[in-house]
Rosetta silent file (secondary structure, phi, psi, omega in degrees, C-alpha in Angstrom):
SEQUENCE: XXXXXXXXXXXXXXXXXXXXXXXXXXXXXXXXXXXXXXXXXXXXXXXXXXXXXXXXXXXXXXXXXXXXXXXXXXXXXXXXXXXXXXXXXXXXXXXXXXXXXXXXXXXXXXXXXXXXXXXXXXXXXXXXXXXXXXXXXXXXXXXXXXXXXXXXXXXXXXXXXXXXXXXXXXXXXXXXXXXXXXXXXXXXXXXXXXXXXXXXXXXXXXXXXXXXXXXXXXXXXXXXXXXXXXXXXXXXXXXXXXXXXXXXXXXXXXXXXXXXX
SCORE:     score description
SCORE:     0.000 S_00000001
   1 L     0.000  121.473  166.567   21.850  -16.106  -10.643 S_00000001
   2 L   -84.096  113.926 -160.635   22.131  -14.359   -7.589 S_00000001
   3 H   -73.150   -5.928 -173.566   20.771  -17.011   -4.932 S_00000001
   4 H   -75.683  -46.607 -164.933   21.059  -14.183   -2.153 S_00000001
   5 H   -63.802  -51.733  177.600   19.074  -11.942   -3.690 S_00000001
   6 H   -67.313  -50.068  171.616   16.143  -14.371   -4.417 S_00000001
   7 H   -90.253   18.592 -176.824   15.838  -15.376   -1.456 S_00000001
   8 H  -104.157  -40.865  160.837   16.411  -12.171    0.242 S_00000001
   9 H   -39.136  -56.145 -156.745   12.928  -11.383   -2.710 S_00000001
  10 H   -75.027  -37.965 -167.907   11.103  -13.998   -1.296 S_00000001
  11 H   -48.629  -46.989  177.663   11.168  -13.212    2.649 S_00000001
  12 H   -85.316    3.609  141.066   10.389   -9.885    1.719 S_00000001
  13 H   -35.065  -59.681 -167.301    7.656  -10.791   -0.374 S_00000001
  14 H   -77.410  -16.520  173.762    6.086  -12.996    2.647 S_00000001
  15 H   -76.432  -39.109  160.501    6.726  -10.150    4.859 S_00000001
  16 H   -96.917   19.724  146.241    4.824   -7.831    3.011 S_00000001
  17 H   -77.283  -59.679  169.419    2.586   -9.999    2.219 S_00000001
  18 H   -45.620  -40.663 -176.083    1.482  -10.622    5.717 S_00000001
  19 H   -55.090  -72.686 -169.090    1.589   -6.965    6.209 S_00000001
  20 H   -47.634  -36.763  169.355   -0.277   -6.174    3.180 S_00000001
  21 H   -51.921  -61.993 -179.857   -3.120   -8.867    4.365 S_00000001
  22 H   -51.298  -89.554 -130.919   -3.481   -7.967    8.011 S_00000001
  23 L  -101.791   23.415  165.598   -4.032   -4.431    7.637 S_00000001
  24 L    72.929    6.245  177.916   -5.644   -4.268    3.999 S_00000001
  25 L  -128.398  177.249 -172.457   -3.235   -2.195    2.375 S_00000001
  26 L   -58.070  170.132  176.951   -0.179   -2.810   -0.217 S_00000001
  27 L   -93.972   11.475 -163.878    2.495   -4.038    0.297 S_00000001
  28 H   -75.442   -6.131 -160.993    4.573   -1.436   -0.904 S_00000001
  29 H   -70.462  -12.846 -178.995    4.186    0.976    2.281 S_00000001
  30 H  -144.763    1.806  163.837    7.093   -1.491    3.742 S_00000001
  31 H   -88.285    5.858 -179.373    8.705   -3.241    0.744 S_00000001
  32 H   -91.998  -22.397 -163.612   10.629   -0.247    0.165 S_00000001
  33 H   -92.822  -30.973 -174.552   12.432    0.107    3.760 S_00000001
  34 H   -71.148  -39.982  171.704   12.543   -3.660    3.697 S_00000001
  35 H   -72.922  -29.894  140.678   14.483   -4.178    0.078 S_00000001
  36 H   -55.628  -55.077  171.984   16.658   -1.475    1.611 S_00000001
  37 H   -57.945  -42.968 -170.352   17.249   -3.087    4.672 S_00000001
  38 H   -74.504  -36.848  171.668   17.333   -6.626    3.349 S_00000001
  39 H  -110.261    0.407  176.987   18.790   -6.171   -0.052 S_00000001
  40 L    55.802   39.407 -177.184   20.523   -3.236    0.747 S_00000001
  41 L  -107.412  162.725 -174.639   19.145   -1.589   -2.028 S_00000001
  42 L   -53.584  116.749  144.655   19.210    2.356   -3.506 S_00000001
  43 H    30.082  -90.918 -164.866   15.864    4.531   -2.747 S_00000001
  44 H   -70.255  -18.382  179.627   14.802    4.617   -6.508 S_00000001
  45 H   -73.956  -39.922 -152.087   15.816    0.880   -7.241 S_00000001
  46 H   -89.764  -23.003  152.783   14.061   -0.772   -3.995 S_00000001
  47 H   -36.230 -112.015  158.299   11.091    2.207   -5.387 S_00000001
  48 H    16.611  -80.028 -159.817   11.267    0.393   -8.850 S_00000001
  49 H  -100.327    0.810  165.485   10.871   -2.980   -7.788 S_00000001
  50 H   -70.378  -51.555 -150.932    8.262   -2.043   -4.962 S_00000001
  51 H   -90.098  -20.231  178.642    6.031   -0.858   -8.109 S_00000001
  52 H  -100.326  -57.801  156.233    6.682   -3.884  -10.976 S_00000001
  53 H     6.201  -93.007  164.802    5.992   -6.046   -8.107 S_00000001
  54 L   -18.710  -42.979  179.273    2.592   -4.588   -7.813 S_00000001
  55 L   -98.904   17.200  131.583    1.274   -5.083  -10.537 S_00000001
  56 L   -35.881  115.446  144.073    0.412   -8.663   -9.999 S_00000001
  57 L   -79.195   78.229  176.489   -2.415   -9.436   -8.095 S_00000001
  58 L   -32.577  -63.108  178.825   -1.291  -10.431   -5.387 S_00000001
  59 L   -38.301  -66.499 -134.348   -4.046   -8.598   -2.909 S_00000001
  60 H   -41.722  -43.884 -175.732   -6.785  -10.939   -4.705 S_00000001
  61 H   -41.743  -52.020  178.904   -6.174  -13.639   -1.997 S_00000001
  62 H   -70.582  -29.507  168.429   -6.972  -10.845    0.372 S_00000001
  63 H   -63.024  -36.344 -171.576  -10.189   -9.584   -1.378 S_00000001
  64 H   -74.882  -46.459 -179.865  -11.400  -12.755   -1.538 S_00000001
  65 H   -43.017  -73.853  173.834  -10.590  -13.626    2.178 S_00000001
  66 H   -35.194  -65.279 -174.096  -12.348  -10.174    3.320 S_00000001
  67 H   -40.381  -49.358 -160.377  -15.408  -10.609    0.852 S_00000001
  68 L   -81.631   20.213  164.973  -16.099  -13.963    2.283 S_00000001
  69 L  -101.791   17.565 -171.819  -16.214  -12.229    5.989 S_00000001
  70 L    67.678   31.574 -168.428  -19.044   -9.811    4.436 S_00000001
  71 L  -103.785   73.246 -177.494  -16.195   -6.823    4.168 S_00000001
  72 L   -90.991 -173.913 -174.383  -17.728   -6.544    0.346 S_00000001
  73 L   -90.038  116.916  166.374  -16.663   -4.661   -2.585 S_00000001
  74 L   -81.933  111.725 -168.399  -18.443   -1.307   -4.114 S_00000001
  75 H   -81.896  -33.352  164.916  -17.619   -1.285   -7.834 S_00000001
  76 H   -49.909  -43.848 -174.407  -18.592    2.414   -8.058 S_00000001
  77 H   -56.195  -36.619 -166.333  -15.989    3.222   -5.306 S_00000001
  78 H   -53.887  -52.428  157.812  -13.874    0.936   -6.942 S_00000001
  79 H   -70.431  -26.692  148.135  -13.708    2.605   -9.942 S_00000001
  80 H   -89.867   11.274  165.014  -13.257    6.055   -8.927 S_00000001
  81 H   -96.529  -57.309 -172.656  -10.520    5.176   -6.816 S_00000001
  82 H   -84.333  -13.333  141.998   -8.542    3.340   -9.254 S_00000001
  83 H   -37.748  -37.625 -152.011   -9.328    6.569  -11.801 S_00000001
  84 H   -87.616  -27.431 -166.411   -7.924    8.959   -9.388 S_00000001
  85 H   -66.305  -53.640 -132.858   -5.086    5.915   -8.391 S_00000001
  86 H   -90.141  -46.617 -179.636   -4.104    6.146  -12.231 S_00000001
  87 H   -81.439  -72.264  170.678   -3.397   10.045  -12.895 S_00000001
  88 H     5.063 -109.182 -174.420   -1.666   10.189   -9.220 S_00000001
  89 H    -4.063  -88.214 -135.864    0.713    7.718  -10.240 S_00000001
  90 H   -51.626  -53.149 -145.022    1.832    9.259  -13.879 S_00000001
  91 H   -76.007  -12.718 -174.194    2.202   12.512  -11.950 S_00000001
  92 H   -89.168  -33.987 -176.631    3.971   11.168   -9.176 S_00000001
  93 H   -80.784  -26.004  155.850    6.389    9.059  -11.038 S_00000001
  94 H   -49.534  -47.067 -160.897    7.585   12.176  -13.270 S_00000001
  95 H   -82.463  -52.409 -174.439    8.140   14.163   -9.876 S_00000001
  96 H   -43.166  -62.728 -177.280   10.325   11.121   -8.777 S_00000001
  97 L   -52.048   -7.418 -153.931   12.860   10.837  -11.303 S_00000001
  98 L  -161.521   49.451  166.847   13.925   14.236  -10.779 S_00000001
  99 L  -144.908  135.544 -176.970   14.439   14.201   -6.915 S_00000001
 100 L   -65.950  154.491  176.495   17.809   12.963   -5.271 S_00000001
 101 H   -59.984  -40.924 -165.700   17.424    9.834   -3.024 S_00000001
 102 H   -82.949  -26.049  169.125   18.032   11.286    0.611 S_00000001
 103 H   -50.548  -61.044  177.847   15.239   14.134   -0.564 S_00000001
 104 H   -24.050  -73.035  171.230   13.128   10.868   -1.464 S_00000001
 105 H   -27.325  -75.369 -174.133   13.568    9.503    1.850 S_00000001
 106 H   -58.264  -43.224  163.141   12.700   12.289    4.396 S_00000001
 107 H   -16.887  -72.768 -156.879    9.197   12.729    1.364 S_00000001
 108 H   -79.982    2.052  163.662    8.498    9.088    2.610 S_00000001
 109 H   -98.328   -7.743 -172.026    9.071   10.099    6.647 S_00000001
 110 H   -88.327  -50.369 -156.565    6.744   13.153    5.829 S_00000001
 111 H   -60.331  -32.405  178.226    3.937   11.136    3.779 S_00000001
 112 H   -56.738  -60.946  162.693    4.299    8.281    6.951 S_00000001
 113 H   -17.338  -61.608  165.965    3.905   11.216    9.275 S_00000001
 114 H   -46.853  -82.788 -155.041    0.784   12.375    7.663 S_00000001
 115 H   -49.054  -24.118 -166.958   -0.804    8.951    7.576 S_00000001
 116 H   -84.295  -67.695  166.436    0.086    8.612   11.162 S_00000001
 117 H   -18.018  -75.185 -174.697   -2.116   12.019   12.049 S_00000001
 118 H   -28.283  -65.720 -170.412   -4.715   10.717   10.306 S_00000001
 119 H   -57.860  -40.052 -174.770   -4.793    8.020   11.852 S_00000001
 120 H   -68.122  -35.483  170.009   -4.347    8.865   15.551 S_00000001
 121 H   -89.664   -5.629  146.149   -7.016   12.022   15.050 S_00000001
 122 L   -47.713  125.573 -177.124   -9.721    9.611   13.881 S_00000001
 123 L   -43.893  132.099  174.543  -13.656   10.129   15.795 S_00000001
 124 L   -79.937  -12.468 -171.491  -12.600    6.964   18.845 S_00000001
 125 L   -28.425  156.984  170.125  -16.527    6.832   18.090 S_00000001
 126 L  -105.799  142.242  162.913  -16.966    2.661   18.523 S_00000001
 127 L  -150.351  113.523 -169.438  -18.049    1.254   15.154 S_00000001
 128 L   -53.298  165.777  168.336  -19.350   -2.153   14.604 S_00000001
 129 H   -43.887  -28.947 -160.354  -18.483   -4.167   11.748 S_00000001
 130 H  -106.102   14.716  153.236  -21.381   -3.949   10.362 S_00000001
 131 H   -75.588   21.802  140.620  -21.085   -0.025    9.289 S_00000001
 132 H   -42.217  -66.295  167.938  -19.431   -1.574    6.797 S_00000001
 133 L   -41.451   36.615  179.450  -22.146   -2.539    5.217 S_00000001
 134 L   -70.602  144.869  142.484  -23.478    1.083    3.835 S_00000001
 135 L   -18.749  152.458 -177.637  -25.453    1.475    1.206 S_00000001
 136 L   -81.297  -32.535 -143.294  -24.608    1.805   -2.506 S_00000001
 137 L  -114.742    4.163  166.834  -26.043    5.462   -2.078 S_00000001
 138 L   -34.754  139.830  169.088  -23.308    6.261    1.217 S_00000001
 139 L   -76.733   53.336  176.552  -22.685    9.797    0.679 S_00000001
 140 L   -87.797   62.059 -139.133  -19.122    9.552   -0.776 S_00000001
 141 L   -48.269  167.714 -178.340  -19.339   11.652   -4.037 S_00000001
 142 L   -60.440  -77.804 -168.545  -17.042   10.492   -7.376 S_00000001
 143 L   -39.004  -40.945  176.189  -14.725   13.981   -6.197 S_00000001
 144 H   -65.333  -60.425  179.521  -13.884   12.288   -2.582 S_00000001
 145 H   -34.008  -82.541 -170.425  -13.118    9.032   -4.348 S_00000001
 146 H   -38.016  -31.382  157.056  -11.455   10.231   -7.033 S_00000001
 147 H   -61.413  -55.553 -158.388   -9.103   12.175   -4.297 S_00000001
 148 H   -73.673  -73.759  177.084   -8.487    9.687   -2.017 S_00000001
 149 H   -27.662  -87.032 -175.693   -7.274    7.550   -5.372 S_00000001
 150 H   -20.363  -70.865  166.982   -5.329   10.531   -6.482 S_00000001
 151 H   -22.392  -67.444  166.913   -3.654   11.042   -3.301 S_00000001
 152 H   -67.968  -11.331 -171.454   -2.730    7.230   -3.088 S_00000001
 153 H   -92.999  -45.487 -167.541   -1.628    7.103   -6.481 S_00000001
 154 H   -47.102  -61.634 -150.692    0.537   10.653   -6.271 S_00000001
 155 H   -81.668   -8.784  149.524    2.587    8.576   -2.986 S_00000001
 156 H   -25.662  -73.325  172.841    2.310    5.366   -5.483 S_00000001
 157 H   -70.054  -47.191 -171.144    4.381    7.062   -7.850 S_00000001
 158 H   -85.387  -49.861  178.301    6.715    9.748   -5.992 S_00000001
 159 L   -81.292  -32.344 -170.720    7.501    7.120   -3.139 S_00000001
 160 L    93.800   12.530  174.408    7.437    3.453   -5.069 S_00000001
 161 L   -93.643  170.114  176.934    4.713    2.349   -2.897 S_00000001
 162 L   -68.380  -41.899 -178.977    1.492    0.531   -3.577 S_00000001
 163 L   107.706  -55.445 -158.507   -0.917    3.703   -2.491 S_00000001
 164 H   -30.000  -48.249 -150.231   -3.188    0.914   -0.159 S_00000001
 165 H   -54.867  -61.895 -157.244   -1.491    2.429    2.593 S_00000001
 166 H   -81.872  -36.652  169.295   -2.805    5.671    1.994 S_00000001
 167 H   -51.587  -70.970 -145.933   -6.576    4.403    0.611 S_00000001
 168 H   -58.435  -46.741  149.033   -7.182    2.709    3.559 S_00000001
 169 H   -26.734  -71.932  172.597   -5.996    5.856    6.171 S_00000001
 170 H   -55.459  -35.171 -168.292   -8.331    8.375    4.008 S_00000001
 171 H  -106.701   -0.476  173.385  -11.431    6.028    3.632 S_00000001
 172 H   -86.694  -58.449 -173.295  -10.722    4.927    7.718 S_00000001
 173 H   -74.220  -39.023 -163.453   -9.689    8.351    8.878 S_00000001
 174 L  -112.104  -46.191 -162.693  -11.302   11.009    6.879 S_00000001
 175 L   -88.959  -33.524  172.820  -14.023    9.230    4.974 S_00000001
 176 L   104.799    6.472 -177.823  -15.547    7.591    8.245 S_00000001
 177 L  -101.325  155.880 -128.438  -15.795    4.215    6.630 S_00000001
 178 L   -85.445  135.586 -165.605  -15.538    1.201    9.004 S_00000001
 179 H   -41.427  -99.302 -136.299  -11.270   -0.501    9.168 S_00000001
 180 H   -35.163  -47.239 -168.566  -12.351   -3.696    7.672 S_00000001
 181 H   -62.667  -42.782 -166.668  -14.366   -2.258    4.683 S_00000001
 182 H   -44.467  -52.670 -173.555  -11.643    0.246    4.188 S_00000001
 183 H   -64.369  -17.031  155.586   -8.994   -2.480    4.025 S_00000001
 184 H   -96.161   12.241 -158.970  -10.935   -4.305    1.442 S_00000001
 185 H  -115.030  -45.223 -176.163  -11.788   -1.511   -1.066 S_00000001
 186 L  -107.153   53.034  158.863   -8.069   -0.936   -1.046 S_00000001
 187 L  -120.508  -29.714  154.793   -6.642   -4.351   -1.687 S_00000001
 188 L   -28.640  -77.373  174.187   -9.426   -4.199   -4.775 S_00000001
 189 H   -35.175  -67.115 -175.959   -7.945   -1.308   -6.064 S_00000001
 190 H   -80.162   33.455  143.753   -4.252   -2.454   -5.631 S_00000001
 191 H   -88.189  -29.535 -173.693   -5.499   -5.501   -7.041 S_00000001
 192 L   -86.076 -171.450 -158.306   -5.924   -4.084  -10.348 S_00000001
 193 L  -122.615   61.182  177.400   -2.459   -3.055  -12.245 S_00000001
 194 L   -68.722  -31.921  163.721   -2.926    0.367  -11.071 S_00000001
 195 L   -55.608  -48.128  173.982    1.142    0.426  -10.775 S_00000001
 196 H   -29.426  -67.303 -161.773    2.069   -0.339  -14.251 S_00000001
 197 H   -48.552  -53.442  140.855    2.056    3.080  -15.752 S_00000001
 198 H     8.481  -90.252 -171.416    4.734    4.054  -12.505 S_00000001
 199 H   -41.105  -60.399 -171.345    6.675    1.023  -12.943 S_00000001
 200 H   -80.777   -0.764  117.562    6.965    1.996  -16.376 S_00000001
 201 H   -47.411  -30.055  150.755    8.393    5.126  -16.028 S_00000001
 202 H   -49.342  -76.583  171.680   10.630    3.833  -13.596 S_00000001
 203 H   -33.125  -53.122  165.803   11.782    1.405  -16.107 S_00000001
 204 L   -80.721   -0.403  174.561   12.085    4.074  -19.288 S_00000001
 205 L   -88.706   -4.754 -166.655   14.217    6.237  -16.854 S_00000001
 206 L    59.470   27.963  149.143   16.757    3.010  -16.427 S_00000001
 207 L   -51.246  158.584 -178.254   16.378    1.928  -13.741 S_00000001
 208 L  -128.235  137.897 -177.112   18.253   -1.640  -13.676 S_00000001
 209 L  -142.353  144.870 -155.611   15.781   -3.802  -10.986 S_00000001
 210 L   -99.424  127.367 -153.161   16.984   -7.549  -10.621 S_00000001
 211 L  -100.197  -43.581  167.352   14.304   -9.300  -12.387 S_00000001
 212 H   -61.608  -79.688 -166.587   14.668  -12.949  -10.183 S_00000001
 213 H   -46.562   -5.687 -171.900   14.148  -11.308   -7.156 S_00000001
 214 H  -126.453    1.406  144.022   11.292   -9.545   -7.658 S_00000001
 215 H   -70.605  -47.566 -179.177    9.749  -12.915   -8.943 S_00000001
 216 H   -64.525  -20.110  153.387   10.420  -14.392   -6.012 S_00000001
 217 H   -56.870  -68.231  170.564    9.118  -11.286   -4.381 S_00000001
 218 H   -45.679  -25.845  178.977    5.789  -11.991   -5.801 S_00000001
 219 H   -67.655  -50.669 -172.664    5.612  -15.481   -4.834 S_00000001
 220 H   -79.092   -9.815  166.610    6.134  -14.657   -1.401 S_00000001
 221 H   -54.494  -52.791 -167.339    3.475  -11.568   -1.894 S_00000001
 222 H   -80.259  -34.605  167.927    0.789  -13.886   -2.743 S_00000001
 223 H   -57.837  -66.854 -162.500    1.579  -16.339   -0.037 S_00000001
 224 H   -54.812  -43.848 -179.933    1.930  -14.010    2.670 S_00000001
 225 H   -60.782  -29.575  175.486   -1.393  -11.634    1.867 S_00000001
 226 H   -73.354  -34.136  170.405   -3.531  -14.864    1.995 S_00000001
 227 H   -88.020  -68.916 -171.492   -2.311  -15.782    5.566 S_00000001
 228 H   -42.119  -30.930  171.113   -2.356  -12.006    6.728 S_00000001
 229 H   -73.679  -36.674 -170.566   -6.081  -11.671    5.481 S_00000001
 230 H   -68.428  -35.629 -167.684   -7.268  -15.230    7.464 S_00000001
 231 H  -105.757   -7.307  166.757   -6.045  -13.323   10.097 S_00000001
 232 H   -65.816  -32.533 -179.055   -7.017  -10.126   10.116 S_00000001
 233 L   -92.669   15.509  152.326  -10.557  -10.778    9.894 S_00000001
 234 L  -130.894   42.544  163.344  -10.694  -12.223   13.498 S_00000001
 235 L  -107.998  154.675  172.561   -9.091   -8.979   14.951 S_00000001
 236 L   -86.014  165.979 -168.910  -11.487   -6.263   15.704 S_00000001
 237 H   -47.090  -41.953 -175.680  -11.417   -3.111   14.150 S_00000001
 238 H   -72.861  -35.787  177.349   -9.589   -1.049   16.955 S_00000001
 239 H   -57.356  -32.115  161.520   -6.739   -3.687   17.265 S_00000001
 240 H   -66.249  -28.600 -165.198   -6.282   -3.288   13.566 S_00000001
 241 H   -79.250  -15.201 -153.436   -6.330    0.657   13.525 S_00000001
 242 H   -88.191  -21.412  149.530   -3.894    0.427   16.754 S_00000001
 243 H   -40.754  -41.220  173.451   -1.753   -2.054   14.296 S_00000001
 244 H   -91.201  -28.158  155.093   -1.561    0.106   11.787 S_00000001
 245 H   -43.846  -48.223  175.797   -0.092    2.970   14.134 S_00000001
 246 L   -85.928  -15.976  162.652    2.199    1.264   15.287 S_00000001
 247 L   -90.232  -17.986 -162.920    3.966   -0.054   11.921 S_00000001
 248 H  -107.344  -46.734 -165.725    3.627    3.209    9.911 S_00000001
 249 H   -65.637  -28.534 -174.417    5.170    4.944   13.307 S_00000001
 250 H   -69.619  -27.289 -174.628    7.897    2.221   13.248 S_00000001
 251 H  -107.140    1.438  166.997    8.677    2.488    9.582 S_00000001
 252 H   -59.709  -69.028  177.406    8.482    6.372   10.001 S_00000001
 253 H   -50.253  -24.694 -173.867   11.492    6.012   12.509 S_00000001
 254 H  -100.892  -20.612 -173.335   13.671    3.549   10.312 S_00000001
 255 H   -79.853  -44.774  164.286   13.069    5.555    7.156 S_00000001
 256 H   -62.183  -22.517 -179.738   14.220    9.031    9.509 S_00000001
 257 H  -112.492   -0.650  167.982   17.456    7.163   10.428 S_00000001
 258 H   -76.515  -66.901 -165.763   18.327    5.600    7.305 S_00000001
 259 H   -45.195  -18.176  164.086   17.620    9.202    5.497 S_00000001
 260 L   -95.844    4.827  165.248   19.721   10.874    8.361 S_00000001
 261 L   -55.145    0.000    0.000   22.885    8.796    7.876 S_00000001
């Protein structure tokens, strides 16, 4: 057993755990630069084990945490998000296998890049917490859902990330729905085993992913997502979106200077 490795699993498990918790999305948007930095591992490997990770549900800690601040859960949304989450993925995880690593890379400084727009060209309108709270009958049609899942699933697959990252940007920035709600509808999603199909293309392609470590990566996923949610829900909405800017811009920049070695 490699004892480095496991515990090199677990930190980054609680770090992107915390991560995923705080800002409502997976944890994969930073367990890939972090099992490269930390474990020093290849593009499609620390991809790999960012996605068999995943499908644990971890997030639940975080769903629950949100729900009981009144951030609830729409089960229509719910469901056409993790449709659209599911064909993403296949198609993304095809496209993967049959892209070089350092291509891989600069993909995941473009797709940060994006997410980063989004975010930064979001209405500054102020919006209380409690336009959360919409209606079952908000006008978000199945075809928006079913994108913004697609979308998150596609960088799911083709990057090795969870996709939260990307739900929560699209239903903050583009769909107009309020940080907190956003951040629970996609730890919902990426609560369900929305990864698996991914992973397991990953897996029939041969990848070899170190099977202790990535337990111990889950252990520290569910701890860390549990504390990151307690704490998230007593920041206010702009301090989270300005949170979220500033880590996607941060992991934009380490993923452009790894990929430009």
């Amino acid at each position: 057993m490699n004892v480095a490795e496991v515990i090199g699993g677990l930190i980054t498990g609680l770090a992107g755990g915390l991560f995923s918790g705080f800002l409502g999305v997976t944890a994969g948007g930073v367990l890939v630069p972090l099992l490269i930095l930390i474990l020093g591992k290849e593009q499609h490997v620390a991809q790999g084990i960012s996605l068999v990770a995943q499908i644990v549900p971890t997030s639940l800690s975080g769903v629950r945490n949100y729900s009981k601040s009144g951030h609830r859960i729409s089960m229509r949304w719910l469901a056409w998000l993790a449709a659209g989450f599911g064909v993403g993925g296949c198609v993304g995880a095809l496209l993967a296998v049959h892209v070089p690593d350092r291509a891989l890379q600069w993909c995941f400084v473009g797709y940060l890049v994006i997410l980063l727009a989004i975010m930064l060209l979001r209405s500054q309108r102020a919006k209380s917490d409690g336009a959360g709270d919409v209606p079952e009958d908000v006008p978000l049609s199945w075809l928006t859902l079913g994108g913004i899942g697609g979308a998150a699933g596609w960088s799911s697959g083709f990057l090795g990330i969870g996709g939260g990252l990307a739900i929560t940007a699209l239903m903050a920035g583009i769909a107009g729905i309020a940080q907190h709600r956003a951040q629970a509808m996609s730890l919902a999603v990426t609560a369900l085993p929305v990864t698996l199909p991914a992973a397991l293309l990953y897996v029939q392609q041969g990848t070899e992913l170190p099977w202790l470590a990535i337990a111990a990566l889950i252990v520290g996923l569910w701890i860390g997502t549990d504390i990151g949610a307690r704490f998230a829900n007593r920041v206010s909405p702009d301090r989270l979106r300005l949170s979220m800017i500033l880590i996607i811009a941060a992991m934009a920049l380490f993923m452009a200077f790894k990929a430009g070695r």
